[in-house]
Biotite code that builds the C-alpha atoms (Angstrom):
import biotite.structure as struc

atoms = struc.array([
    struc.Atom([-9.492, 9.430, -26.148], chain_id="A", res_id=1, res_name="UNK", atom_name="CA", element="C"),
    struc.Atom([-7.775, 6.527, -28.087], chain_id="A", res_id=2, res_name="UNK", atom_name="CA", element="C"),
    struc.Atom([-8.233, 3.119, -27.064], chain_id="A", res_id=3, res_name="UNK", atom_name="CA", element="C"),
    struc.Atom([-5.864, 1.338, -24.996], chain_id="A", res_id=4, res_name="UNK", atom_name="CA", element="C"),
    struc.Atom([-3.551, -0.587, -25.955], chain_id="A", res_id=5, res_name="UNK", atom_name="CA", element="C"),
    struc.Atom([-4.157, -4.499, -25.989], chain_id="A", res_id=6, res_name="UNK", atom_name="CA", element="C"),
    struc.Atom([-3.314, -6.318, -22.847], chain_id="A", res_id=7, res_name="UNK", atom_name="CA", element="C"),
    struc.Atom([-0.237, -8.205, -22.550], chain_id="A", res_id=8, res_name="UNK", atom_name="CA", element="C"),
    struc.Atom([0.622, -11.921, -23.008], chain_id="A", res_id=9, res_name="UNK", atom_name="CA", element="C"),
    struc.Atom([0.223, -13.503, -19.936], chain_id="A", res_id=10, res_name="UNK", atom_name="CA", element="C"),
    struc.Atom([3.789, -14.766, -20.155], chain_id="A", res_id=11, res_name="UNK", atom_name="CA", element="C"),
    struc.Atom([4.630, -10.920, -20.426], chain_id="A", res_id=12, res_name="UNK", atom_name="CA", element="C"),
    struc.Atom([2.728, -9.935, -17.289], chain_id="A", res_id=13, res_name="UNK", atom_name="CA", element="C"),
    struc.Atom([3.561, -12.554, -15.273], chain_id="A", res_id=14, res_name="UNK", atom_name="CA", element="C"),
    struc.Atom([7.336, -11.876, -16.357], chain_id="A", res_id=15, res_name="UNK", atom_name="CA", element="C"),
    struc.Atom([6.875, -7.741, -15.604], chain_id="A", res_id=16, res_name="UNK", atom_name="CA", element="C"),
    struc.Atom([5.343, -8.649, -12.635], chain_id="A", res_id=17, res_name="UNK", atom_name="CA", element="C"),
    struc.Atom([7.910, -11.222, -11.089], chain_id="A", res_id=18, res_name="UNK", atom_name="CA", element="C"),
    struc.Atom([11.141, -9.136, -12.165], chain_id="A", res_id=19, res_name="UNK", atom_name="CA", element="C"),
    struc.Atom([9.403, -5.658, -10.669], chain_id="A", res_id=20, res_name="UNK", atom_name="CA", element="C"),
    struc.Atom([8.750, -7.327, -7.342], chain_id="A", res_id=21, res_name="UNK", atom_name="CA", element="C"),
    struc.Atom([12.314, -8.679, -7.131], chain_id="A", res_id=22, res_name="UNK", atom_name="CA", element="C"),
    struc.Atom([13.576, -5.666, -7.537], chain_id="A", res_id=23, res_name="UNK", atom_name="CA", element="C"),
    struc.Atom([10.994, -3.587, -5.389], chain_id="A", res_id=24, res_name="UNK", atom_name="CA", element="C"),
    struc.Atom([11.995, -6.346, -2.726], chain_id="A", res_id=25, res_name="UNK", atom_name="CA", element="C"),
    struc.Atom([15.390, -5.712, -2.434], chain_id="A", res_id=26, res_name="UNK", atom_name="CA", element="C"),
    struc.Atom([15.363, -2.220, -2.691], chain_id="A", res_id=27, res_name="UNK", atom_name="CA", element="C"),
    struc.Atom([13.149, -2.286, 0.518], chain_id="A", res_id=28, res_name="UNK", atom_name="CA", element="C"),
    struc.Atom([15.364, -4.919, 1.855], chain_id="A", res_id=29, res_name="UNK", atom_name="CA", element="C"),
    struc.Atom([18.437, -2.605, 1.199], chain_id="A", res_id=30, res_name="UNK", atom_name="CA", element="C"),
    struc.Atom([16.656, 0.455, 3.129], chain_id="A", res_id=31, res_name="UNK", atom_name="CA", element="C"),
    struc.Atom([15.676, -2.248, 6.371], chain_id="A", res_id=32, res_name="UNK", atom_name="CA", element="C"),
    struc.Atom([19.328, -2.962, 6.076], chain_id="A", res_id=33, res_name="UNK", atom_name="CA", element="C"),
    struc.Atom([20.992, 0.488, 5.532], chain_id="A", res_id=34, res_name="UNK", atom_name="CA", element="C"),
    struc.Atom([17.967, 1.996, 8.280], chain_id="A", res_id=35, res_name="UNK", atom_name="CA", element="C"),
    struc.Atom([17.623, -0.882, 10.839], chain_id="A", res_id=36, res_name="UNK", atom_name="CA", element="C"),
    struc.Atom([15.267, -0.209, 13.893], chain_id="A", res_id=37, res_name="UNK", atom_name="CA", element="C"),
    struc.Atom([16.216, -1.341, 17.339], chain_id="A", res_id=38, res_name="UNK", atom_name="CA", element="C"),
    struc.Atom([13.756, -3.976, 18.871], chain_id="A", res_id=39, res_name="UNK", atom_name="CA", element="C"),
    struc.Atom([10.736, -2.220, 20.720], chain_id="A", res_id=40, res_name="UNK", atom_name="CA", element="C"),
    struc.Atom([11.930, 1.155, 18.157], chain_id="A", res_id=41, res_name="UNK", atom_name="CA", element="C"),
    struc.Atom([9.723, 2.812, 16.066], chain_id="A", res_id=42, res_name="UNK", atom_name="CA", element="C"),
    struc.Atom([10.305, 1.149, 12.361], chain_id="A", res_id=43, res_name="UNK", atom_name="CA", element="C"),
    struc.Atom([10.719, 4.469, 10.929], chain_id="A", res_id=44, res_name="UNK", atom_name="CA", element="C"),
    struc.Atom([11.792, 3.113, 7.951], chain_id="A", res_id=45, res_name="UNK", atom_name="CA", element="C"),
    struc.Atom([9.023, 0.859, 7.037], chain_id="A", res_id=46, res_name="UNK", atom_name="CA", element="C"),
    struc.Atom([6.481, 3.390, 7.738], chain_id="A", res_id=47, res_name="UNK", atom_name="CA", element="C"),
    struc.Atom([7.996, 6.134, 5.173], chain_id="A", res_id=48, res_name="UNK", atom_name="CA", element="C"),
    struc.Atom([8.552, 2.959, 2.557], chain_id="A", res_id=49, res_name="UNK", atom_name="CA", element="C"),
    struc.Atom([4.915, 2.360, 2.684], chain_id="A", res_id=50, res_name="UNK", atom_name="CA", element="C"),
    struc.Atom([4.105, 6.433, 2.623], chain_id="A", res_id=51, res_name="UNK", atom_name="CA", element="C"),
    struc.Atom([6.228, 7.065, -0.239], chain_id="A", res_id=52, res_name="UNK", atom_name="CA", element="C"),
    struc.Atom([5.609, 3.394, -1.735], chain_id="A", res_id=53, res_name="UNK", atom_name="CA", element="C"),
    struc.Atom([1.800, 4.616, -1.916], chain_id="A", res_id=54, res_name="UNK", atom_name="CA", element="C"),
    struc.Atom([2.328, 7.856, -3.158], chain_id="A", res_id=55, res_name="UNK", atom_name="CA", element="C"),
    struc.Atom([4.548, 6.750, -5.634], chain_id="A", res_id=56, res_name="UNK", atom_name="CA", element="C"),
    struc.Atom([1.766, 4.339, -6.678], chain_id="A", res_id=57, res_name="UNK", atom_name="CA", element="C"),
    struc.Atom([-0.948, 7.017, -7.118], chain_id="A", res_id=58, res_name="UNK", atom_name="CA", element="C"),
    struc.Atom([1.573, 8.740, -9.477], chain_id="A", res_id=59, res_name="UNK", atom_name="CA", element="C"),
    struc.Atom([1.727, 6.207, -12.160], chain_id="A", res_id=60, res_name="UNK", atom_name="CA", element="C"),
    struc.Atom([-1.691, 8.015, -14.082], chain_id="A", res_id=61, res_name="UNK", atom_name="CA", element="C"),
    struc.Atom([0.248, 11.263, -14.511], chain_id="A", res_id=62, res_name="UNK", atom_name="CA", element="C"),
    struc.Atom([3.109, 9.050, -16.611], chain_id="A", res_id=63, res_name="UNK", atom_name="CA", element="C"),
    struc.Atom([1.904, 8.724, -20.135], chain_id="A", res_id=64, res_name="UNK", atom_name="CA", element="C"),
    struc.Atom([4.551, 6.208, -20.711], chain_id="A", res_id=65, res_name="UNK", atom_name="CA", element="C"),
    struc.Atom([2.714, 3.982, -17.912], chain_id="A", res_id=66, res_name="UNK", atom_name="CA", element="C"),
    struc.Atom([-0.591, 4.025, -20.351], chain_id="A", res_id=67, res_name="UNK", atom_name="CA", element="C"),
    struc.Atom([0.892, 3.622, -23.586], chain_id="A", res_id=68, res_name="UNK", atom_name="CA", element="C"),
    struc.Atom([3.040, 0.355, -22.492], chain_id="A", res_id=69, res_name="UNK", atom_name="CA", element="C"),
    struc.Atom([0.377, -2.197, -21.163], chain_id="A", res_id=70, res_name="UNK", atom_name="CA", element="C"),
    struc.Atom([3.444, -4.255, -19.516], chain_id="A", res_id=71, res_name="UNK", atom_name="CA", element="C"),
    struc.Atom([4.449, -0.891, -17.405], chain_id="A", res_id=72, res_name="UNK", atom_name="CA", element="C"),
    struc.Atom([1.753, -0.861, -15.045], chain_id="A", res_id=73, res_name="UNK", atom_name="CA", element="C"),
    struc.Atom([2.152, -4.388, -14.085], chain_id="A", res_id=74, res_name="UNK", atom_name="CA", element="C"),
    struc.Atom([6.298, -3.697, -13.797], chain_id="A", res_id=75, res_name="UNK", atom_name="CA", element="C"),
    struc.Atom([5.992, -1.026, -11.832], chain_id="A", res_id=76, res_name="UNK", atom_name="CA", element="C"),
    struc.Atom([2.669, -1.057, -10.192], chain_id="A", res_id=77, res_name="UNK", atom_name="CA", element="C"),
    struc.Atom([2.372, -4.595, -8.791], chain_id="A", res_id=78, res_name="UNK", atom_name="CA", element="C"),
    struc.Atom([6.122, -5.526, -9.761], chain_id="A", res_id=79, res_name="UNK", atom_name="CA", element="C"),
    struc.Atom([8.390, -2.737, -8.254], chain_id="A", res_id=80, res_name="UNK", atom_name="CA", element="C"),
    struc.Atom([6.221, -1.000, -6.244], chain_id="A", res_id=81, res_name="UNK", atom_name="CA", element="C"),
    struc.Atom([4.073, -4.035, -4.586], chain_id="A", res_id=82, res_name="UNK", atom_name="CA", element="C"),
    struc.Atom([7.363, -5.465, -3.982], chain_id="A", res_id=83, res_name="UNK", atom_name="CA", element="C"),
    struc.Atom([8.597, -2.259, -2.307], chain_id="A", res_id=84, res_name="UNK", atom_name="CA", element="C"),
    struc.Atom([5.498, -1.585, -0.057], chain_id="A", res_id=85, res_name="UNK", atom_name="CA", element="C"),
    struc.Atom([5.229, -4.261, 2.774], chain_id="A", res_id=86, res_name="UNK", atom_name="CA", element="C"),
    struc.Atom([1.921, -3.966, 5.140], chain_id="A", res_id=87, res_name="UNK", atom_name="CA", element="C"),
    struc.Atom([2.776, -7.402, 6.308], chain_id="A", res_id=88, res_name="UNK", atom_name="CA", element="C"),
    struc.Atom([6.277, -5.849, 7.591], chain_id="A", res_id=89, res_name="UNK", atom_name="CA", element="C"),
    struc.Atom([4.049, -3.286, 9.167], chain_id="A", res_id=90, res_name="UNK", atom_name="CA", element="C"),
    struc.Atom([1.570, -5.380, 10.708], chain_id="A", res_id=91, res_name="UNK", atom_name="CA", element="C"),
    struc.Atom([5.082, -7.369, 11.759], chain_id="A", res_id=92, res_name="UNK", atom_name="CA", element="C"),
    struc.Atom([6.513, -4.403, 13.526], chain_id="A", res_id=93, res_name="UNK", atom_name="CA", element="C"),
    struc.Atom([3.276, -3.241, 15.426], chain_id="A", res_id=94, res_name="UNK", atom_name="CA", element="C"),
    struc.Atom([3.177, -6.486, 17.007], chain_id="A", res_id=95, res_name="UNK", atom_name="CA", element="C"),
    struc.Atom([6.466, -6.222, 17.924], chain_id="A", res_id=96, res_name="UNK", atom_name="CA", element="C"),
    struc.Atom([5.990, -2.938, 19.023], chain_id="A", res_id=97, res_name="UNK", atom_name="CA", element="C"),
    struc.Atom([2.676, -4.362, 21.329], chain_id="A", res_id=98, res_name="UNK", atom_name="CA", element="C"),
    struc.Atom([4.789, -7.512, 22.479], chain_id="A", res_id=99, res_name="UNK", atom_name="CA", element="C"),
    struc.Atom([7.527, -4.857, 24.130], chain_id="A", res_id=100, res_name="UNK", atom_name="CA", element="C"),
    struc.Atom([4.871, -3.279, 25.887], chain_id="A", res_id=101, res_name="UNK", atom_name="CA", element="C"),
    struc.Atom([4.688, -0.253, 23.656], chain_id="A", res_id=102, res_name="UNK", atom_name="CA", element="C"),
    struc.Atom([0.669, -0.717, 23.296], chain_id="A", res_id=103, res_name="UNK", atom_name="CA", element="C"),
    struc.Atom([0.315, 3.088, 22.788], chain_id="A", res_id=104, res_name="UNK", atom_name="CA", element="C"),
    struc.Atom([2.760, 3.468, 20.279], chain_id="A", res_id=105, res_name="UNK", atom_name="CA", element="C"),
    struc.Atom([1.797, 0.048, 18.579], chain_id="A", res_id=106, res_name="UNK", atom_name="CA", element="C"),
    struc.Atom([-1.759, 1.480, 17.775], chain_id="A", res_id=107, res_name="UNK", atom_name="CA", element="C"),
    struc.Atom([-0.203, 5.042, 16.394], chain_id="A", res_id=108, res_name="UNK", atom_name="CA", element="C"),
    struc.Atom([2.396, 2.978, 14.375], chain_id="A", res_id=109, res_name="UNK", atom_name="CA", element="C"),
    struc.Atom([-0.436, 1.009, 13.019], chain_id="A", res_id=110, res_name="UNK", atom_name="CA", element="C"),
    struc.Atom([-3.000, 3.888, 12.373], chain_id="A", res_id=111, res_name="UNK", atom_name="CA", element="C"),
    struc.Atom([-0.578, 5.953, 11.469], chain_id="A", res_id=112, res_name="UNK", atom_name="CA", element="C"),
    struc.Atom([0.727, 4.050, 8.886], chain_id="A", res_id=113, res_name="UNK", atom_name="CA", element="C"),
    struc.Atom([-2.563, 3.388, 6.923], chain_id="A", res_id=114, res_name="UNK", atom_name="CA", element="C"),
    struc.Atom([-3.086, 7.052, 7.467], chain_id="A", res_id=115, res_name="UNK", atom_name="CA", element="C"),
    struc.Atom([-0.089, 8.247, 5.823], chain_id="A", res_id=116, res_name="UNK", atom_name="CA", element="C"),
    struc.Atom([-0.397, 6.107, 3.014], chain_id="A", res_id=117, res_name="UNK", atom_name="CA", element="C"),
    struc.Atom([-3.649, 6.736, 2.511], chain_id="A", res_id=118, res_name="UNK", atom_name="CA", element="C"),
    struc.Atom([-3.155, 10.590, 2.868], chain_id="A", res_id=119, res_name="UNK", atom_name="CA", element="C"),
    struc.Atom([0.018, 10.493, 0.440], chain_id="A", res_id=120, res_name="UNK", atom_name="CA", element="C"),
    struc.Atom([-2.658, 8.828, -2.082], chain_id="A", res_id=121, res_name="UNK", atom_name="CA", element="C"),
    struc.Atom([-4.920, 11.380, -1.624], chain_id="A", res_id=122, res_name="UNK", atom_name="CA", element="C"),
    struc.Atom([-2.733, 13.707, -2.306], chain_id="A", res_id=123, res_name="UNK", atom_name="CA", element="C"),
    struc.Atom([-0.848, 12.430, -5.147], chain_id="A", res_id=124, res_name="UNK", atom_name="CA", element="C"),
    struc.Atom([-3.914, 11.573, -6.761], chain_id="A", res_id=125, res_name="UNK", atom_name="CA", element="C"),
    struc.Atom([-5.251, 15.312, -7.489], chain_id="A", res_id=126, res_name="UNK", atom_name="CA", element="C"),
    struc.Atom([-2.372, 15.827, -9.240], chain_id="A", res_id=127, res_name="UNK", atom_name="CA", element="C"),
    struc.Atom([-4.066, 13.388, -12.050], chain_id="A", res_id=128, res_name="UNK", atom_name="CA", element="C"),
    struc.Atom([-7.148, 13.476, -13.789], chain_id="A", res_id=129, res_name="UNK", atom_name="CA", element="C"),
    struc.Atom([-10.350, 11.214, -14.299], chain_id="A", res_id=130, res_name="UNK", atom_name="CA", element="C"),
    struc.Atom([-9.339, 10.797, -17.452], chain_id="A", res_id=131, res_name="UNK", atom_name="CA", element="C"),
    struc.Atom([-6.207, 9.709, -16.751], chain_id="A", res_id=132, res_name="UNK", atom_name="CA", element="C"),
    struc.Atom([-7.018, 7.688, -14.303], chain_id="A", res_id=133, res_name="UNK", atom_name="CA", element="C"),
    struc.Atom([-9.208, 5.881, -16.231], chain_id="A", res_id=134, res_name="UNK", atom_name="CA", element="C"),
    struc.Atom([-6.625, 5.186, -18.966], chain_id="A", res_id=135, res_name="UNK", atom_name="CA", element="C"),
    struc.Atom([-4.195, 3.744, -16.874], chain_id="A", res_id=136, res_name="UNK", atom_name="CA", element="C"),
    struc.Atom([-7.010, 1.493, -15.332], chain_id="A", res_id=137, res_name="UNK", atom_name="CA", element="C"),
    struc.Atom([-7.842, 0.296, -18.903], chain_id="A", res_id=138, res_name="UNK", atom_name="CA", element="C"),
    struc.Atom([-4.145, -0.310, -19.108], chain_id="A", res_id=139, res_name="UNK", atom_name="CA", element="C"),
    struc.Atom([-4.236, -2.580, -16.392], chain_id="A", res_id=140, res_name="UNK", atom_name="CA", element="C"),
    struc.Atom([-2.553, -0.657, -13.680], chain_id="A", res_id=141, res_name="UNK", atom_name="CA", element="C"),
    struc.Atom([-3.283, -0.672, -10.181], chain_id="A", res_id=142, res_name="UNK", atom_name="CA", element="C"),
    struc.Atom([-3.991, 2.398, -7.991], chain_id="A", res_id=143, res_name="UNK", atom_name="CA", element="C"),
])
């Protein structure tokens, strides 16, 4: 294994970081627009941004390109894709969900969600290695 690759400037990685969380914002905020849900609805659409948001984030080990380019992790990790997954907007919607008397489906929305996530991480995870995993770590990504 080689080493990694020096960190980047701090002006780099707070500049990777700020421009891949704009844009990971409004894509989200273009889905919540383009997939509304109706008050006291399910929020369908935040629930399978956070699933895929979090799967999507377990994948960045298996892209080479991620650990070879210590500014990528930070762009897309905690830029695009911490911009793009929002527990706040789902901690947002299962109150809503509990305020319009839907307790029951308040508590699946909410379980359900960290479930999902967590499962899609799971499973996109054994699809890299330790080794891997590991290198992108050292490259200062997030998983």
């Amino acid at each position: 294994m080689t080493g990694a690759p020096p960190p980047p400037s701090i002006g780099a990685g707070v500049l990777a970081t700020a421009l891949g969380g704009a844009l990971g914002a409004v894509l989200r905020w273009a889905l919540t627009q383009a997939f509304p849900t109706s008050a006291g609805g399910f929020p369908w659409t935040v629930l399978l941004i956070n699933v895929v948001g979090s799967g999507l984030l377990a994948s960045l080990p298996l892209l080479g390109e991620v650990r070879r380019r210590p500014w990528l992790p930070l762009f897309l990790g905690t830029g695009v894709l911490g911009g793009f997954t929002t527990m706040s907007a789902a901690s947002t919607d299962t109150f809503t969900l509990l305020d319009h008397g839907h307790v029951g489906l308040g508590i699946a929305y909410c379980l359900g969600t960290l479930a999902a996530a967590l499962g899609a991480v799971l499973v996109v995870g054994r699809l890299s290695t330790a080794d891997e995993r590991g290198r992108f770590d050292a490259a200062g990504g997030e998983e």
